[in-house]
LONUMAR-268687 format. One record per residue (C-alpha): x, y, z. Coordinates in steps of 0.1 Angstrom, whole numbers, plus 5000, padded with zeros to 4 digits. Example, Ala and Ser with C-alpha at 12.3 -4.5 7.8 and 13.67 -1.06 7.14 Angstrom:
2
> east|north|up
> 5123|4955|5078
> 5137|4989|5071
! end
This chain:
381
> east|north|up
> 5897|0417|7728
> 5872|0429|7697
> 5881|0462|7683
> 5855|0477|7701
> 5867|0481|7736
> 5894|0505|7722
> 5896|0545|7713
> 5922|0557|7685
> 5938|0579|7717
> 5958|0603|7691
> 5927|0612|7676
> 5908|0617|7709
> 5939|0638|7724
> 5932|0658|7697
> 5898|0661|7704
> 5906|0672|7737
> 5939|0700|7726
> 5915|0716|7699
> 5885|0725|7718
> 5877|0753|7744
> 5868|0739|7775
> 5859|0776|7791
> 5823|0777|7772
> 5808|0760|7806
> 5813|0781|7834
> 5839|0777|7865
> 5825|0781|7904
> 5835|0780|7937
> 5829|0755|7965
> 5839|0784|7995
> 5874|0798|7983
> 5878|0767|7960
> 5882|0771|7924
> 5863|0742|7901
> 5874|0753|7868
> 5856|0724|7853
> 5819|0723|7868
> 5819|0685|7867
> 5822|0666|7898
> 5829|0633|7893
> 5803|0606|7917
> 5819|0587|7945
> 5809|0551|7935
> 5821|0519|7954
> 5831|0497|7966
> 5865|0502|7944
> 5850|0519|7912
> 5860|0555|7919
> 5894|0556|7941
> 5927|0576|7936
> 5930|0564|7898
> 5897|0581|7881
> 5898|0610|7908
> 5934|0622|7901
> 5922|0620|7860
> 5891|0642|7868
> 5908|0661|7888
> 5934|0669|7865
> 5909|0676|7839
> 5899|0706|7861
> 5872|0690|7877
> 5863|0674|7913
> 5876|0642|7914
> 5861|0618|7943
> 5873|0591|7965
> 5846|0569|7977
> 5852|0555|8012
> 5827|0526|8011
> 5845|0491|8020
> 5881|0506|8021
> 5888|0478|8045
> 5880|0448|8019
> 5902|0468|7993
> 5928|0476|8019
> 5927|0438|8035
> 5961|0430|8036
> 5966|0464|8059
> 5974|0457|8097
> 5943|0457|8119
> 5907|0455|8119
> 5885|0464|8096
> 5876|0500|8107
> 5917|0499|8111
> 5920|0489|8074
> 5895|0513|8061
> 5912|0545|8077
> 5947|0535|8062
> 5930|0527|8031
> 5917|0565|8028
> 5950|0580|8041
> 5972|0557|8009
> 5941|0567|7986
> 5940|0599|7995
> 5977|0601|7994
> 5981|0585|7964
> 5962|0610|7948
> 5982|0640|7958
> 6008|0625|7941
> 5995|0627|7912
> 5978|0663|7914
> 5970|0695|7924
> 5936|0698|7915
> 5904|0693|7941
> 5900|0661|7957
> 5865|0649|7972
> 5858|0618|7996
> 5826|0604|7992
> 5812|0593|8028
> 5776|0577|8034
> 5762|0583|8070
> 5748|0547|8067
> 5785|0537|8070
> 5792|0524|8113
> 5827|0540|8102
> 5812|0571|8093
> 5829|0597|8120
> 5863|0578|8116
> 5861|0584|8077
> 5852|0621|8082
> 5878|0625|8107
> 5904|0607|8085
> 5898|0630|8056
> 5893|0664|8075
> 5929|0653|8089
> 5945|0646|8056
> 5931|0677|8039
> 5907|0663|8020
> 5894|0692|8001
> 5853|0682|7999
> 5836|0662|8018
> 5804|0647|7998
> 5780|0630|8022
> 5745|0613|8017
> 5725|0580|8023
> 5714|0596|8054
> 5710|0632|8064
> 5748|0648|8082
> 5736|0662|8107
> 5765|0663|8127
> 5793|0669|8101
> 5802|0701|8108
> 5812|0691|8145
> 5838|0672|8132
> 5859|0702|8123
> 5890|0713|8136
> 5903|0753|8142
> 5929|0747|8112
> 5901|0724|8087
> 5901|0737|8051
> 5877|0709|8044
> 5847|0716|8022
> 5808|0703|8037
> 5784|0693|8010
> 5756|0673|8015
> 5734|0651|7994
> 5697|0656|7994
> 5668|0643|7979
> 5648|0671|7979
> 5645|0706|7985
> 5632|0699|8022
> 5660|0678|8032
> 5681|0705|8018
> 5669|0734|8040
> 5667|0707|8071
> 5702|0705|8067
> 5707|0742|8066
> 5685|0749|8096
> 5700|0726|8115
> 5739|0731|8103
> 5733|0773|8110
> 5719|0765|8144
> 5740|0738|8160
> 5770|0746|8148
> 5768|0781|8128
> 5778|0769|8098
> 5762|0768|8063
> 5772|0741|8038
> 5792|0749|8012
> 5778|0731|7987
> 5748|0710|7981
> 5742|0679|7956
> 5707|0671|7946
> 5709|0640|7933
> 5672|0626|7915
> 5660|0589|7911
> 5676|0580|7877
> 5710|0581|7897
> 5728|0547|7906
> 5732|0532|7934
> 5710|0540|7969
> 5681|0562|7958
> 5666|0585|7986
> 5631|0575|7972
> 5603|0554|7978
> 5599|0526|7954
> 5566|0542|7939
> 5585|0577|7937
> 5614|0570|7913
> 5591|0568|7882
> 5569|0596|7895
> 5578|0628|7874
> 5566|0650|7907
> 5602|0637|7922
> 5620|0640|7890
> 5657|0660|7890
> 5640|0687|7868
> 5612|0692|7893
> 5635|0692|7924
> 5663|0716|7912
> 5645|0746|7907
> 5630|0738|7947
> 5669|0731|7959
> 5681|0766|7941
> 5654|0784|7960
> 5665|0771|7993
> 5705|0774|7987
> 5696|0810|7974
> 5676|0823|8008
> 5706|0817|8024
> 5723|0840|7994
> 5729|0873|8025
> 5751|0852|8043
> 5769|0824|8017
> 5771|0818|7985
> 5758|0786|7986
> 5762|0763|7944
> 5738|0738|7938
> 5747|0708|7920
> 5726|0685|7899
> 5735|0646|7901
> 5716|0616|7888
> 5711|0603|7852
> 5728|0634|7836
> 5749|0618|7807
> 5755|0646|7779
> 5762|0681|7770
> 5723|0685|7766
> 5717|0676|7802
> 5747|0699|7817
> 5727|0727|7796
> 5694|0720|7805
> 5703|0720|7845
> 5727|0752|7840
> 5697|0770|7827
> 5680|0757|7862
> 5702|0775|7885
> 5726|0749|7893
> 5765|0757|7896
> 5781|0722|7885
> 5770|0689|7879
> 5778|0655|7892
> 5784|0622|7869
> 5791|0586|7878
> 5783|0564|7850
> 5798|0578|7822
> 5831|0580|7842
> 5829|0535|7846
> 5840|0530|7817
> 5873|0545|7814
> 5908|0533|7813
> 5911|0554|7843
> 5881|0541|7865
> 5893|0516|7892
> 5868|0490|7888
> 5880|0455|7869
> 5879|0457|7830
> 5854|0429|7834
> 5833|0456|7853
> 5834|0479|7827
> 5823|0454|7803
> 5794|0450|7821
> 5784|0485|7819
> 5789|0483|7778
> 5775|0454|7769
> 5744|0467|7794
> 5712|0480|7780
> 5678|0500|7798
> 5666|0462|7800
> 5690|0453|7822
> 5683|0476|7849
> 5666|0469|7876
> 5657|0483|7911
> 5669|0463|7941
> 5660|0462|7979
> 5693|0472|7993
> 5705|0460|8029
> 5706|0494|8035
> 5671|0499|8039
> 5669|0518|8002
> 5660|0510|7968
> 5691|0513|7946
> 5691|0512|7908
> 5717|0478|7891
> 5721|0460|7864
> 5709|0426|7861
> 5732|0402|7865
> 5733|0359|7878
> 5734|0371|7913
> 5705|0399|7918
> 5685|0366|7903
> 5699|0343|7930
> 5689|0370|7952
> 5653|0373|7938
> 5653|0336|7937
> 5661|0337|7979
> 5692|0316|7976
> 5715|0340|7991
> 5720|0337|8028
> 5752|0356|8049
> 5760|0331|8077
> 5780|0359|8098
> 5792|0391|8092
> 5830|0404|8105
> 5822|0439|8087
> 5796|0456|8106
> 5801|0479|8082
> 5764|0496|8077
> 5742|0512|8109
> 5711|0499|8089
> 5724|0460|8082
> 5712|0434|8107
> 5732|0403|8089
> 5707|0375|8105
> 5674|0394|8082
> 5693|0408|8051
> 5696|0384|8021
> 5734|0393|8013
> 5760|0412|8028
> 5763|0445|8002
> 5796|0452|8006
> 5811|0420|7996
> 5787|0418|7966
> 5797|0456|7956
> 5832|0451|7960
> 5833|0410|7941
> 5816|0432|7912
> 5841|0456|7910
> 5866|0426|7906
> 5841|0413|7878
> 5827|0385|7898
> 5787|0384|7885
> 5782|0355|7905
> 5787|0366|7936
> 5780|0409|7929
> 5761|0434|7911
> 5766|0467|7897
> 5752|0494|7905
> 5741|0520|7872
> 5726|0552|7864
> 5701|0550|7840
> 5717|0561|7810
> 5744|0529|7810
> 5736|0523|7772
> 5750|0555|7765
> 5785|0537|7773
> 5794|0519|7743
> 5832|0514|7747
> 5863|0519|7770
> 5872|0550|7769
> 5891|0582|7789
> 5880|0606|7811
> 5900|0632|7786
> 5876|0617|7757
> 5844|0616|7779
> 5853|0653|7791
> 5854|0663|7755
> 5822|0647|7743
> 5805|0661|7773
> 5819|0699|7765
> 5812|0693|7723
> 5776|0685|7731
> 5772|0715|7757
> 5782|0741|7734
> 5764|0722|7704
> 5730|0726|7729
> 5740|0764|7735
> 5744|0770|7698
> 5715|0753|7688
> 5693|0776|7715
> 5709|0807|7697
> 5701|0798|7660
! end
């Protein structure tokens, strides 16, 4: 393996011991400390399980599971799939708390026909956040319990959606989330845009934060109520720029693939460095939204209408009628995690060619916290 894929880790545990991680700002999610405003993105199927959460987490930020295809990961596990996807949650989730003490997300998309089972499986096992989105949550705060210390924060796609969810959260069920993520189009993965919208600078993050901070804050009389900024944020410069927005914490996917720590395949993570903003491309997911990958042999045989699912045993996705979709997403996402390119792609922010090597979460932590107070220093001079 060429020189390349490796960090000198003395010299970046270094990094790490002799810098002051305090210059950005801890905040609370309800009576939850996040010492490190970073929250790291739920990606799947496989990328982002027990492994890179507990490092995150450890780092002092919000390390999250993502519950997407838990049953193909999970697939020697007794029953069916839904079966296999809630013991696959409970080990991940369990595995995790082994390992620390610090907070611990689950990433849940309503799109998922699993959906309640996976918020009900996490509330139970004490989850400490639940992240939802691909699809409005209407009803997530109905699946609390009297004794629930679970978190509620939803994913939104503008500031509309955001005080939707508020209205209808504070009405049905009195409750107020604790926490929204406004994630903008240069995330990864399922966008909540339009095609036309994702390269329209009315719709960018920048536009949609200041909107999102105004909503969250008109609830400010009866909860505290932190905004945080997801999609294509990548350095200490971005963390700054949204701070200065309003926003509470941050959320980042990409640069977290490409760590020893990430769950994916090291021939995943390859893919991700040896990627460039060429490679990227936005795809017509199954789930009925455009979702940003990376090029690879199989979104061409896709293109190229050679990819036909002949039945599907999942039924994992309320949007996914297998007899009209081109491919069956979850395989594809979880075959790329294992590396396969043939038969998966992988889905990107738009900032992968900033990940030029394997790395740590410690060493991406650091960069991230060097260039913030870089930024901040270079505002004051």
């Amino acid at each position: 393996m060429p020189k390349s894929w490796f960090i000198c880790l003395p010299l970046a545990a270094n990094r790490v011991n002799n810098f002051n991680r305090n210059q950005m700002k801890s905040f609370f999610i309800g009576n939850l400390e996040i010492k490190l405003p970073i929250i790291q993105g739920g990606m799947g199927v496989g990328v982002s399980l027990s492994g890179l959460a507990t490092a995150v987490a450890n780092e002092g930020g919000v390390g999250v599971i993502s519950t997407a295809g838990l049953g193909l990961i999970y697939h020697k596990s007794p029953g069916d799939y839904v079966a296999k996807c809630i013991y696959g949650l409970k080990e991940e989730i369990r595995k995790a708390r082994e390992k620390t003490k610090g907070v611990i997300g689950a990433n849940i998309m309503v799109a998922l026909t699993n959906y309640a089972d996976m918020v009900r499986t996490s509330i139970a096992e004490k989850v400490d956040i639940i992240f939802s989105g691909a699809g409005l949550p209407f009803d997530l705060p109905s699946f609390l319990t009297k004794d629930s210390t679970t978190k509620l924060v939803p994913i939104v796609s503008s500031a509309r959606a955001a005080k939707i969810m508020c209205d209808k959260w504070k009405t049905n069920y009195n409750y107020l989330p604790d926490a929204i993520v406004v994630e903008g189009p240069k995330a990864g993965g399922h966008l909540g845009f339009k095609r036309e919208q994702i390269d329209d600078e009315n719709y960018s993050l920048e536009m949609l934060v200041p909107e999102v901070v105004k909503v969250a804050n008109s609830y400010r009389e009866e909860k505290i109520i932190p905004v945080i900024a997801a999609g294509g944020i990548s350095t200490g410069s971005d963390i700054l720029r949204f701070f200065k927005m309003g926003v509470a914490g941050v959320q980042i996917g990409t640069m977290f693939v490409t760590t020893a720590e990430c769950d994916a395949s090291e021939d995943f993570k390859k893919v991700f460095v040896n990627a460039g903003q060429q490679d990227l491309k936005i795809i017509q997911s199954p789930v009925g939204m455009p979702g940003r990958a990376i090029d690879s042999e199989f979104v061409r045989s896709i293109e190229q209408g050679n990819e036909h699912p002949t039945k599907c045993i999942f039924h994992c996705l309320k949007t996914c009628d297998y007899t009209k979709t081109p491919y069956c997403i979850v395989k594809c996402l979880y075959q790329a995690s294992k590396g396969n390119m043939k038969k998966g792609y992988a889905f990107t922010g738009v900032n992968v060619h900033l990940t030029r090597k394997i790395t740590t979460v410690k060493e991406v932590i650091a960069r991230l916290s060097e260039e913030f107070v870089m930024a901040e220093n270079a505002e004051k001079s």
